[in-house]
C-alpha atoms as one frame of an Amber mdcrd trajectory, in Angstrom:
protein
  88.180  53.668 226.300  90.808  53.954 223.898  94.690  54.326 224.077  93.844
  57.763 222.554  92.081  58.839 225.275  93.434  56.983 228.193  96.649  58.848
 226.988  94.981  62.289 226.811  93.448  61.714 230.300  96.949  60.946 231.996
  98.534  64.150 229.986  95.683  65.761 231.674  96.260  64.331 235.051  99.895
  64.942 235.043  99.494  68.166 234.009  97.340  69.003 236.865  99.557  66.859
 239.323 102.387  69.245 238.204 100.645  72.662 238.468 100.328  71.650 242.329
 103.479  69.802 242.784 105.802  71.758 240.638 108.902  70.320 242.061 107.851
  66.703 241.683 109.906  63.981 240.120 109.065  60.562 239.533 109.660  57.832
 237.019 106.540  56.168 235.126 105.795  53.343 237.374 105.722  56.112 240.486
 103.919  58.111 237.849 100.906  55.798 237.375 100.883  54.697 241.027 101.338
  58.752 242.652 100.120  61.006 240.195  97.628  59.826 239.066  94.232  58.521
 240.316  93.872  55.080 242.071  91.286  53.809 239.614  92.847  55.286 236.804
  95.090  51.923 236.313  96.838  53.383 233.247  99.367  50.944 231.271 102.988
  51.673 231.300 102.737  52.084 227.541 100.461  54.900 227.880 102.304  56.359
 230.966 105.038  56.676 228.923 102.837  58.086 225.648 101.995  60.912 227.990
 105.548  62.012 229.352 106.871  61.712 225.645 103.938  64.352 224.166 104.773
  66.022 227.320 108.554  65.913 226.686 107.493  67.059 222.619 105.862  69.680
 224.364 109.017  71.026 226.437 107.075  70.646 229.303 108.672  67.611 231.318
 112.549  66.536 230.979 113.408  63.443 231.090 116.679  63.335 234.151 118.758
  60.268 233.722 119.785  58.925 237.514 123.150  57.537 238.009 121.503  53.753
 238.075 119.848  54.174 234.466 116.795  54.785 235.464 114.867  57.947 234.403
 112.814  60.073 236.015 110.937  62.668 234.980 110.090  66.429 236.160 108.922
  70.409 235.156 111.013  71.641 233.160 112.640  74.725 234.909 113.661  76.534
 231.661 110.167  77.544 229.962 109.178  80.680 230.750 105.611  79.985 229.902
 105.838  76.350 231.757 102.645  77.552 234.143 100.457  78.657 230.934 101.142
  75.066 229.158 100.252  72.943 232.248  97.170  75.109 232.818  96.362  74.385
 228.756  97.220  70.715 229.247  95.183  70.384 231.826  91.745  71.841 230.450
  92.153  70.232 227.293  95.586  68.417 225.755  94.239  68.142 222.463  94.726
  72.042 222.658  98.629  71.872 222.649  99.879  69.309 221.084 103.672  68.265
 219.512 104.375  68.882 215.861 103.850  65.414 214.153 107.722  64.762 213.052
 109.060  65.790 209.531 110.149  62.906 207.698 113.283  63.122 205.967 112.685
  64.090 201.892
């Protein structure tokens, strides 16, 4: 499997995760261990993949703690947050973030 798809999966999985815990909040190790499924044993690097083309997405926000560490949630501020999840979890390749501009 490639990083590719095992990042696509976890979008996926998250995605799902959130639509029946909207109120969750985790960070990425709690992510991978929580979240997602026990033999999914995704890498850190593609935990955190997902949450950034989630975060791109303005679906998850990234919430600073007081110790540093960051954890990560719904956004509560998208009035079509349900519609995305539901999109992200069928199929993520459906919605995905704008590939950045480059400065000219």
């Amino acid at each position: 499997m490639s990083s590719d798809t095992d990042v696509v999966t976890i979008v996926k999985r998250i995605a799902t995760y959130l639509r029946q815990h909207p109120k969750a909040s985790d960070m990425p190790q709690g992510i991978a261990r929580w979240w997602l499924a026990p033999d999914d044993q995704a890498t850190p690097a593609a935990v955190e993949a997902a949450l950034q083309w989630m975060r791109d997405l303005d679906v998850v926000a990234a919430v600073p703690a007081a110790d540093g560490r960051v954890h990560y949630r719904c956004r509560d501020d998208v009035d079509d947050l349900d519609a995305r999840l539901e999109i992200l979890a069928r199929d993520p390749l459906a919605l995905q973030p704008a590939p950045a501009r480059r400065p000219v």
